[in-house]
C-alpha positions as CSV (number, residue, x, y, z in Angstrom):
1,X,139.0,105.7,211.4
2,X,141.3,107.9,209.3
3,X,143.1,110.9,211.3
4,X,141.0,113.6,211.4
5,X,142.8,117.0,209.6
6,X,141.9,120.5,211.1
7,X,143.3,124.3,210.4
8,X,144.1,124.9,206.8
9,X,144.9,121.8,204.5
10,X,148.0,121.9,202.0
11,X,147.8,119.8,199.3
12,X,150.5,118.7,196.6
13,X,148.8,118.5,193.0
14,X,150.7,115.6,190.9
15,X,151.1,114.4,187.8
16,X,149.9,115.2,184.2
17,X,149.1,112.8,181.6
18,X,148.2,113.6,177.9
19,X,144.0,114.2,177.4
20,X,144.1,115.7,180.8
21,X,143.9,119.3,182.1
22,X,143.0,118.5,185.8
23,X,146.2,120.3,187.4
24,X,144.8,123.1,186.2
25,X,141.4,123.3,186.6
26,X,141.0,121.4,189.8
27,X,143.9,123.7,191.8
28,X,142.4,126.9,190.5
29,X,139.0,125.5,192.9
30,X,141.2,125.6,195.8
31,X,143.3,128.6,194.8
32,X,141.5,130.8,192.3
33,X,143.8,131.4,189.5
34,X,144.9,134.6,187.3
35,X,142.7,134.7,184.1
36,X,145.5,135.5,181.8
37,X,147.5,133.1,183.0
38,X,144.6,130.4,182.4
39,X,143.6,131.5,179.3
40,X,146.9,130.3,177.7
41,X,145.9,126.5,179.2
42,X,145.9,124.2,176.5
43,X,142.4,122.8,177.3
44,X,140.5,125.6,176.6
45,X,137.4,124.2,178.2
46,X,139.1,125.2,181.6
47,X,138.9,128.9,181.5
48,X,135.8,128.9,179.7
49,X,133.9,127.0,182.6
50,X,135.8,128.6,185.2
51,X,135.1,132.1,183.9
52,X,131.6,131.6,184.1
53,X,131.9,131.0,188.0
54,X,131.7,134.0,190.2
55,X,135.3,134.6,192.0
56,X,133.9,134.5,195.6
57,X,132.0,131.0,195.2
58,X,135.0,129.6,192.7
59,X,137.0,128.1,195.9
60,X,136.6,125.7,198.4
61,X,137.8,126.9,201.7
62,X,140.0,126.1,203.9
63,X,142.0,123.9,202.0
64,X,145.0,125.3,199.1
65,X,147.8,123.5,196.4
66,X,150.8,124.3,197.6
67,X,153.0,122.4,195.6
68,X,152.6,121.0,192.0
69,X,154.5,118.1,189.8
70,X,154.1,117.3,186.6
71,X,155.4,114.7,184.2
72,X,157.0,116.9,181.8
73,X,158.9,119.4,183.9
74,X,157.8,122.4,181.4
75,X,154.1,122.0,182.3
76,X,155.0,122.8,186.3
77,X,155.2,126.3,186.2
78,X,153.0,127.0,183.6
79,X,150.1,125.1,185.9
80,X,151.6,126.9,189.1
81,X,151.5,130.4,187.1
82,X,148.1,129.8,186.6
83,X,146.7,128.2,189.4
84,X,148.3,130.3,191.9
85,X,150.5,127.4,193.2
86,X,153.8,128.6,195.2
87,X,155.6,125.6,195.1
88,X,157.4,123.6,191.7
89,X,158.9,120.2,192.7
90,X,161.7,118.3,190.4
91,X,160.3,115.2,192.1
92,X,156.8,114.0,193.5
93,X,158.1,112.5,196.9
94,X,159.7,116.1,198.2
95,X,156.2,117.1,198.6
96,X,156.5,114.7,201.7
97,X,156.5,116.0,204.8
98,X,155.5,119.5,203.3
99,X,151.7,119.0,202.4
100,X,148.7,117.2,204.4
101,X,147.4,115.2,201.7
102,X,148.0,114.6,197.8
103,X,145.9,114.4,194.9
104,X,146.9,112.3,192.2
105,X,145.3,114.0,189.0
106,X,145.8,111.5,186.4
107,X,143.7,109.2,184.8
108,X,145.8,106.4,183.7
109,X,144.3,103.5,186.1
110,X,147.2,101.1,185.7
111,X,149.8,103.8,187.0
112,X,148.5,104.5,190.1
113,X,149.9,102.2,192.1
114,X,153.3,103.3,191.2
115,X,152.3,107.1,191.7
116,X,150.5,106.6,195.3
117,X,152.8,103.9,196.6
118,X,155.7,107.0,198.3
119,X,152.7,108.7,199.5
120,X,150.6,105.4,201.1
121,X,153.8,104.3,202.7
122,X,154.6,107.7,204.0
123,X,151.0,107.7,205.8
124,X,149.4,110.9,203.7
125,X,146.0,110.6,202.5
126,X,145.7,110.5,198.6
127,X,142.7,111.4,196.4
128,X,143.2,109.5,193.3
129,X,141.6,110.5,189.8
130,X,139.8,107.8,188.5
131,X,139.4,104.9,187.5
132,X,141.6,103.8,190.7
133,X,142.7,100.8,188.5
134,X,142.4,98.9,185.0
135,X,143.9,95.3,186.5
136,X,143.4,92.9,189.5
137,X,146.4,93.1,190.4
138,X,146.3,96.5,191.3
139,X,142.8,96.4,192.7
140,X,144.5,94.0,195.3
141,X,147.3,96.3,195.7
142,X,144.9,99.1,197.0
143,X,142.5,97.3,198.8
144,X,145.6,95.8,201.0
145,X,146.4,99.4,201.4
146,X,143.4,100.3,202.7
147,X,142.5,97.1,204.9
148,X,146.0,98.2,206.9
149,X,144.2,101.6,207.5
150,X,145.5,103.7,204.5
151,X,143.4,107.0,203.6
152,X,142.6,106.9,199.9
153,X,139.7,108.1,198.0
154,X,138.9,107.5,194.4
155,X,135.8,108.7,192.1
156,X,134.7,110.4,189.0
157,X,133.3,113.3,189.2
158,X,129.9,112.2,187.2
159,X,128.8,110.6,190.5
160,X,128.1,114.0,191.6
161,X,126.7,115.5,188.2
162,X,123.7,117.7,189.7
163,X,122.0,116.7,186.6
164,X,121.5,113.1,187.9
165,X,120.5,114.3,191.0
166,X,117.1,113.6,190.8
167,X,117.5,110.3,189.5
168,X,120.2,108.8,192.7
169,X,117.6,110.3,195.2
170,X,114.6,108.4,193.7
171,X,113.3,106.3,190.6
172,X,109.8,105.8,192.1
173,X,108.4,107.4,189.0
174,X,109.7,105.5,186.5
175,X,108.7,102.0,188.3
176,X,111.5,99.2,188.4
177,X,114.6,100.4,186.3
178,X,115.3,97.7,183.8
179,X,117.4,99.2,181.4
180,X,120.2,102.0,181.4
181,X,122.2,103.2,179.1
182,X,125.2,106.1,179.6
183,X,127.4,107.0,176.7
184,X,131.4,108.7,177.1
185,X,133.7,109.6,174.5
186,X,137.6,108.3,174.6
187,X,138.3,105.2,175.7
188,X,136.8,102.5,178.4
189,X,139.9,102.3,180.2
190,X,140.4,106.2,180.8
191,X,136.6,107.2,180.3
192,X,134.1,104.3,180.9
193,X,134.0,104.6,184.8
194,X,132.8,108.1,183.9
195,X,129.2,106.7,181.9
196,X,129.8,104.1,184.8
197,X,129.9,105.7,188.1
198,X,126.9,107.8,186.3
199,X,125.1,105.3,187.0
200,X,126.2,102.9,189.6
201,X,124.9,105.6,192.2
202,X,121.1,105.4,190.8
203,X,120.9,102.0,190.6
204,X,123.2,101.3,193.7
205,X,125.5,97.5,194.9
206,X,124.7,94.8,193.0
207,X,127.1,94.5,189.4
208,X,127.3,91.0,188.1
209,X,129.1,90.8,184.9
210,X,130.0,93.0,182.1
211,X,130.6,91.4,178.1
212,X,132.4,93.9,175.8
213,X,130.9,93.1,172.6
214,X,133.5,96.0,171.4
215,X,136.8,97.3,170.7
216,X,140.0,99.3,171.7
217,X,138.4,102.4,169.8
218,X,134.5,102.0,170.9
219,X,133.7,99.9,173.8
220,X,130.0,98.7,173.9
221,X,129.8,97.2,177.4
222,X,126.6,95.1,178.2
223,X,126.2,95.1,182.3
224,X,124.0,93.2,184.3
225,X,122.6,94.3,187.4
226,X,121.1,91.9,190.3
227,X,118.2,94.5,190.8
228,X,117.1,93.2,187.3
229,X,118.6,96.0,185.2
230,X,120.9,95.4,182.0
231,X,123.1,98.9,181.5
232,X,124.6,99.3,178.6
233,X,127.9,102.0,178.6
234,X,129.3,102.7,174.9
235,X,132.7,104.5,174.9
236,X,133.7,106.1,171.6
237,X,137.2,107.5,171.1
238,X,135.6,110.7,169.1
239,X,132.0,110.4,170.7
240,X,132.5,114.2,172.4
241,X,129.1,115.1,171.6
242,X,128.2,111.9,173.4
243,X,129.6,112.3,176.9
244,X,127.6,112.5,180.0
245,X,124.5,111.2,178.3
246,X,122.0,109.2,180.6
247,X,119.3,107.6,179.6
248,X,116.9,104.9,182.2
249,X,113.8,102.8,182.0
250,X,111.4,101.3,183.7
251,X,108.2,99.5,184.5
252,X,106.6,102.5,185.0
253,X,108.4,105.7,182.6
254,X,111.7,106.5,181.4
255,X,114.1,109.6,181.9
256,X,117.3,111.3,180.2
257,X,119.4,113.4,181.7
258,X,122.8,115.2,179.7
259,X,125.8,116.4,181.9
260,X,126.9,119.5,181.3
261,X,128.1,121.6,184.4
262,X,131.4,120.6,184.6
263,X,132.8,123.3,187.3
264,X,129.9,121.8,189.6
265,X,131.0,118.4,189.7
266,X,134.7,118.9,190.2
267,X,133.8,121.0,192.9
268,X,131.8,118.7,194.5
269,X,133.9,115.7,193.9
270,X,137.1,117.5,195.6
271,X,134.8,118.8,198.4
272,X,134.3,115.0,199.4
273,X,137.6,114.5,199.7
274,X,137.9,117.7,202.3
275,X,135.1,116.5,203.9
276,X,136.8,113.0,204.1
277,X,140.3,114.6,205.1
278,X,138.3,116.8,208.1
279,X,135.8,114.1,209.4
280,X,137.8,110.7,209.0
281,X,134.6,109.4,207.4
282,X,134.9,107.9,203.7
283,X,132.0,109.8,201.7
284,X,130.9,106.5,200.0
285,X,132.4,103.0,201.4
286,X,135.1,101.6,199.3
287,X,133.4,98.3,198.5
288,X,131.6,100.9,196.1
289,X,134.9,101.6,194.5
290,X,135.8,97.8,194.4
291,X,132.8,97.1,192.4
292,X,133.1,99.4,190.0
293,X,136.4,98.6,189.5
294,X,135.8,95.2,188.7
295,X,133.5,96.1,186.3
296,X,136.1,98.0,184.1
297,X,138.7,95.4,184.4
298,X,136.0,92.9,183.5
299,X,134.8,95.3,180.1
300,X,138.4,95.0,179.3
301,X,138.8,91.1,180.3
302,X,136.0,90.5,178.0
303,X,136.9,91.9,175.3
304,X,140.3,90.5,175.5
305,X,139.0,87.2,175.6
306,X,136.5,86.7,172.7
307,X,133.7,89.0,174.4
308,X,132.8,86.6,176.5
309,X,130.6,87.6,179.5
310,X,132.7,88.2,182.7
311,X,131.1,87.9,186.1
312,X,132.6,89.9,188.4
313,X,133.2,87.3,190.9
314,X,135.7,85.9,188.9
315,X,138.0,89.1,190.3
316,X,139.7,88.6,193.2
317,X,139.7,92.5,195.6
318,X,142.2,91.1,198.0
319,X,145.5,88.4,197.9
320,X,145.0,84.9,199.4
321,X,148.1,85.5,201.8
322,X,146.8,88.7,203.1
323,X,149.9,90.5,201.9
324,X,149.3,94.5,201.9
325,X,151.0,95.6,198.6
């Protein structure tokens, strides 16, 4: 059982990594943010979704950044300017000791164990963006940190899409699924867990290999599922009009779905983690996350290895000595 947190949460927002605007949009959800500050955000997607949100539903209560780092010291203030965020840091560990939890916005998965390690060993709970990882050995690393009690929570935010909705409450309709498809832009180390975790919540536990008939540029990952699904994810470096596209079918129909209500999902998906930080409970157990990590190291295993098909039980969650980190 985590430590429950009540009263108002401060959180430290870190890191920023190219392709990614998260500092921004996902402290203005807990802080509200000065439009003309925002506008001058270099994603311009930002303030264009957030402006469509009315101001007294934009934030999630009880919870506010109150400190932000980023990897090129010029970004700080502009983010904290924007977001409403008192505090700059020169380094990410001062936020120690001043904050309740940390989120660790970037989506680079084979940097994460360097940017969570201060934080894990201080005993702070961390949200991390996803994926959580892109190798074993840092699948390992986290899942000793959290088998010696740590409090760490890592998703994308398509698992909470509310145009999937429909689909992870039931697929009666459409009989037994037996193919999926879900289609990202960029790449399948940064962007595939996003046409992934899409999915994994419909069709539920149960990945059993992944082949990457692909490449660096566009990934075309063939899945198979022990419910007697194949699920196919394609991940296209300039595929933007192809992101968040869902498609299933079955014995008895078919469906599409197409993400498009960004604002909704972030919000949702940092609402979990509040929920996590106040009740202790994990929203989703973190075998999930094991799983689908070992699906994206396997996509890239594969392809690495003359797209050859990779079970996933050939990935190893945890070390043979039982060492932590």
């Amino acid at each position: 059982m985590v430590k429950k947190l009540d009263g108002d949460i401060r959180l430290a927002m870190l890191g920023m990594v190219d392709g990614n605007g998260h500092p921004y949009s996902w402290s203005a959800i807990f802080n509200g943010y000065d439009p003309d500050e925002m506008s001058r955000c270099p994603y311009p997607g930002i303030p264009a979704y957030l402006g469509k949100e009315p101001k007294e539903s934009l934030r999630i209560p009880g919870a506010r950044v109150t400190h932000v780092w980023t990897d090129d010291p010029a970004d700080s203030p502009r983010v904290a300017r924007a977001s409403l965020i008192p505090h700059v840091v020169r380094r990410p560990e001062e936020v120690i000791g001043e904050v309740d939890a940390v989120i660790v916005g970037t989506d680079k998965g084979g940097e994460h164990v360097a940017r969570c390690r201060p934080f894990v060993e201080a005993g702070l709970p961390v949200f991390v963006d996803k994926p959580l990882v892109d190798n074993e050995e840092d699948l390992k690393t986290f899942t000793g940190w959290i088998n010696g009690g740590a409090a760490i929570l890592s998703s994308s935010a398509m698992r909470y899409a509310k145009e999937f909705l429909p689909w992870r409450l039931s697929t009666h309709e459409l009989g037994a699924v037996r193919f999926a498809c879900a289609t990202t832009s960029k790449s399948w180390e940064r962007y595939g867990i996003h046409a992934l975790e899409g999915v994994y919540p419909i069709l539920g536990t149960g990945f059993l290999s992944a082949r990457n008939a692909g490449t660096v540029e566009r990934a075309v990952v063939h899945c198979r599922h022990r419910a007697g699904a194949d699920v196919v994810i394609a991940a296209s470096a300039d595929m933007l009009g192809g992101f968040g596209a869902l498609q299933l079918c079955g014995t008895a129909g078919h469906a599409e779905a197409f993400f498009s209500d960004t604002f909704f999902a972030f919000k949702a998906q940092l609402a979990a983690f509040i929920g996590f930080l106040r009740t202790g409970e994990l929203p989703f157990p973190f075998s999930e996350t094991q799983e689908l990590m070992k699906v994206i190291i396997a996509g890239i295993r594969s392809r690495e290895e003359g797209h050859r098909e990779v079970l996933l039980d050939e990935i190893a969650c945890e070390r043979a000595d039982g060492r932590q980190s």
